[in-house]
N, C-alpha and C positions, 0 to 999 in steps of 0.2 A: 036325204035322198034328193029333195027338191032342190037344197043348196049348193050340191054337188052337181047336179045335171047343169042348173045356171053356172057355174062357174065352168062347166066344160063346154058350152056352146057359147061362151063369151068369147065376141070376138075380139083375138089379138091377147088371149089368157095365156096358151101356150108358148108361144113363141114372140110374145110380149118384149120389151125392152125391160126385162128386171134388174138389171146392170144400171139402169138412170136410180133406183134406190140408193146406189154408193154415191150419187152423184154432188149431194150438199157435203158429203164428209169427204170428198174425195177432193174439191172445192177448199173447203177447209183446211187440208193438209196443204195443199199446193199453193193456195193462200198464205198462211201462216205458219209452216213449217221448211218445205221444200225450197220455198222463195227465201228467206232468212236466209237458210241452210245454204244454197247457191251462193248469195251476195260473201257471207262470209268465207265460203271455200276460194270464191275470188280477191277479197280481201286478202287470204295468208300469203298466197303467192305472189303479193305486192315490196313494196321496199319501202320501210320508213328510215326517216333522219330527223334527229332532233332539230327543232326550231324551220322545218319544212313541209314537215309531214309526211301522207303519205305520194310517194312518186310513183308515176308509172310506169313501173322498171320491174317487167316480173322477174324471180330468181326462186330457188329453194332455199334460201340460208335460213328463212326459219322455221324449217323443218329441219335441218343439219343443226344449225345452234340448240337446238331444245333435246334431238338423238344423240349429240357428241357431249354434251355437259352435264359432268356425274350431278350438278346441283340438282336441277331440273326433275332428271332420273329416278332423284333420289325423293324429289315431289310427290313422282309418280308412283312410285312403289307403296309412299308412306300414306296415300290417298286409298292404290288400292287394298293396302294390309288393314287401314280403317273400316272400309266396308266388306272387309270378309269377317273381320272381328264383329263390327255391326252384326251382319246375317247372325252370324253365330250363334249371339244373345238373344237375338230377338226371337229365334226358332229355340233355342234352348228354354228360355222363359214362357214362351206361344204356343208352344205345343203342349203343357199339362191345360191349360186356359183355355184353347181351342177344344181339346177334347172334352176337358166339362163341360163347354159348351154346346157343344156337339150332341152330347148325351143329359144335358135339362132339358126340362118342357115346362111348358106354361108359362105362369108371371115370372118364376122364376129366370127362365131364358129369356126372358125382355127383360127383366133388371140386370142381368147380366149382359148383356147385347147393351142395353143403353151406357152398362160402365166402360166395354170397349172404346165405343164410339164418342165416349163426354171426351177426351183426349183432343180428339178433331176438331170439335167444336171450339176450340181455342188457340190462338193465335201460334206460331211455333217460337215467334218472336219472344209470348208472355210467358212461355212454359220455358223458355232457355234463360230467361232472366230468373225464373222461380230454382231451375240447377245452378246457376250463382249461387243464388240465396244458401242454396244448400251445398253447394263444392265449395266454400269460402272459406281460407284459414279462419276463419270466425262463424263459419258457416252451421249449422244444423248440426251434419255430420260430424264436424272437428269438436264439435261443442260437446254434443254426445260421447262421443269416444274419452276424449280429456274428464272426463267427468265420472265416467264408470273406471276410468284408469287404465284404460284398455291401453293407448298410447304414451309416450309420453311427451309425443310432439306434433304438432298439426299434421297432418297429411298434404303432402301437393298433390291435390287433384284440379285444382286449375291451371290453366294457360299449359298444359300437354293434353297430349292422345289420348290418355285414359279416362279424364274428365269430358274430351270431345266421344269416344264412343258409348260412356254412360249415359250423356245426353240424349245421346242420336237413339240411341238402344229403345229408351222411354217414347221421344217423338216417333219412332217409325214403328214400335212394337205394334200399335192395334192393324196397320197395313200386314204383317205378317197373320198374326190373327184370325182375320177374316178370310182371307185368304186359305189358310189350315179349315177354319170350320166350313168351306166349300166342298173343301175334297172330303172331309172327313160325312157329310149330309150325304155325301153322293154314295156312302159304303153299304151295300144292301144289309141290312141287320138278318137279314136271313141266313148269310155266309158264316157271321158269326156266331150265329143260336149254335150252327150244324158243326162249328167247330169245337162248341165248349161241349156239346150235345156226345161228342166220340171220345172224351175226356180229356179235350186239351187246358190246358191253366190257362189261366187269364192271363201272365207274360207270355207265355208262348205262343197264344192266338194272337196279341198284341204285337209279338215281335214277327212275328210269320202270317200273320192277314190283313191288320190293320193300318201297321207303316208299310208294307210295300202297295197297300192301295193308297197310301194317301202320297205318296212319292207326288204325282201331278200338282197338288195341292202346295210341298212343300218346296217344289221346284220352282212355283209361280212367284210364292211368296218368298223366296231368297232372292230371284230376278228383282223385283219391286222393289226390296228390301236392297239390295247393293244399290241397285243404279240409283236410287233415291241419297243413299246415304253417300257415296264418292261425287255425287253432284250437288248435296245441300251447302248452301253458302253461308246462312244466317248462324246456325248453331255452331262450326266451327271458327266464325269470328267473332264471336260473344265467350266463346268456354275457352276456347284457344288463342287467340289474342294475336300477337303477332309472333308469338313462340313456334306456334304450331303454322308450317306452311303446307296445304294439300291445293290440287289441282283448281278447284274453284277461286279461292282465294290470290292465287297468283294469277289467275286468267283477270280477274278484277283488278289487282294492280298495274298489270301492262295496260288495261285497255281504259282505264279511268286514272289515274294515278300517272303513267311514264305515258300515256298517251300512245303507246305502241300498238295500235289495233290492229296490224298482220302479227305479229308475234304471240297476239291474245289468242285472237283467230285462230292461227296454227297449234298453240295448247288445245283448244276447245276441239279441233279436227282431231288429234290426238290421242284426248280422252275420250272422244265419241269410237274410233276405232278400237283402242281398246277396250272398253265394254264391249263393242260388238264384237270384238274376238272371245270375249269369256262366255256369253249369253249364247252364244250361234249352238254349241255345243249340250247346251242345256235344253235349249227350245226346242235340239233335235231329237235329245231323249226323251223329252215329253210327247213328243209325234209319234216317236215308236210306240212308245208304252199306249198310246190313247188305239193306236192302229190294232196292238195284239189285244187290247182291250174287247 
């Protein structure tokens, strides 16, 4: 009562500047995000030529060049078909993981919590060279298979797609994860008692109480999980090689490699548009659902 009366005859409590609280991160972004983001939106609409540079001659052709060339296109598509394939996996393998998690307690849920998390704690670098180790015609796997006679010829799981989204799958899995065990902590177990309690089965309270509350959960963690996977650089040019071309890896050739840094630019503006066309959509049904909530 005492600390409630003081904070109500504090002056300048109520009508306070609480808006200066956003102000180091708001700083932050406008610093190191915003600003970047500007220079380079100014960048694309510039004009390169080899052995001059860039000239300051704005135009749109590399935004036309990248919209009118099925190569490019076919970048884009094969970037975002990886990170829908990612999500996929990573919610298909996270969600049995999450839910056990969700429903341990004790030691047991911190040794399980710390095996999520051991993942992170390690470079993505050392774990995409350790799926070498193991995607390698001589690899782990090819060894294994050759050996029980399962196959009778290596597998190409390097230097294509399917080698790049097993990887990514592994790297991005504990971000879905946690994400799952968020929504899934938030599900009052009372809902549940009362629904097993009027004789519903365990699938069918499952399929009818617990994935439609955890929808917010898995909607965060497929956001996370795409935009992380159609923007990581490192894992698909270690698994995928120069076979495999997605968005990141050609924004790094023009702008380091051909020295084209408006053309780079203009992929990067690109694929940041297109994510925001896929995500807008999702982040709104998460609004609703949290509103009827």
């Amino acid at each position: 009562m005492v600390a409630s009366r003081l904070l109500k005859e504090a002056p300048g409590t109520e009508r306070g500047p609480h808006w200066l609280l956003l102000a180091p991160n708001l700083a932050w972004l406008l610093l190191f995000m915003v600003g970047p983001l500007s220079l380079l939106a100014v960048i694309s609409f510039k004009t390169y030529e080899p052995g001059r540079g860039i000239l300051n001659m704005w135009q749109l052709g590399n935004y036309a060049k990248f919209l009118t060339d099925p190569f490019y296109l076919g970048v884009l598509g094969s970037t975002l078909v990886t990170g829908a394939c990612v999500t996929a996996l990573t919610l298909l393998f996270g969600f049995p993981l999450a839910y056990t998690l969700a429903h341990t307690r004790g030691w047991r849920r911190s040794a399980l919590y710390i095996g999520v998390l051991m993942p992170l704690l390690t470079s993505a670098v050392v774990r995409t060279f350790g799926w070498m180790i193991l995607l390698g015609n001589n690899g782990f796997i090819n060894r294994t298979l050759l050996q029980w006679a399962w196959i009778d010829h290596p597998l190409r799981l390097m230097y294509n797609l399917s080698g790049v989204v097993i990887a990514l799958t592994e790297v991005l899995l504990p971000f879905m994860v946690l994400a799952l065990d968020a929504a899934l902590l938030n599900i009052d177990p009372s809902v549940v008692e009362a629904a097993r309690n009027v004789g519903g089965s365990r699938m069918r309270v499952f399929f009818s109480i617990t994935l439609p509350l955890a929808v917010p959960g898995i909607v965060s963690g497929s956001i996370l999980v795409f935009s992380l996977s159609i923007s990581a650089f490192v894992t698909p040019s270690l698994i995928g090689g120069a076979q495999v071309r997605l968005m990141p890896t050609v924004i790094y050739q023009q702008a380091m490699a051909l020295l084209d840094w408006p053309f780079g630019a203009a992929i990067a503006f690109i694929m940041l548009v297109a994510i925001a066309l896929l995500l807008i959509p999702a982040l709104t049904l998460v609004e609703r659902r949290s509103r009827l909530a």
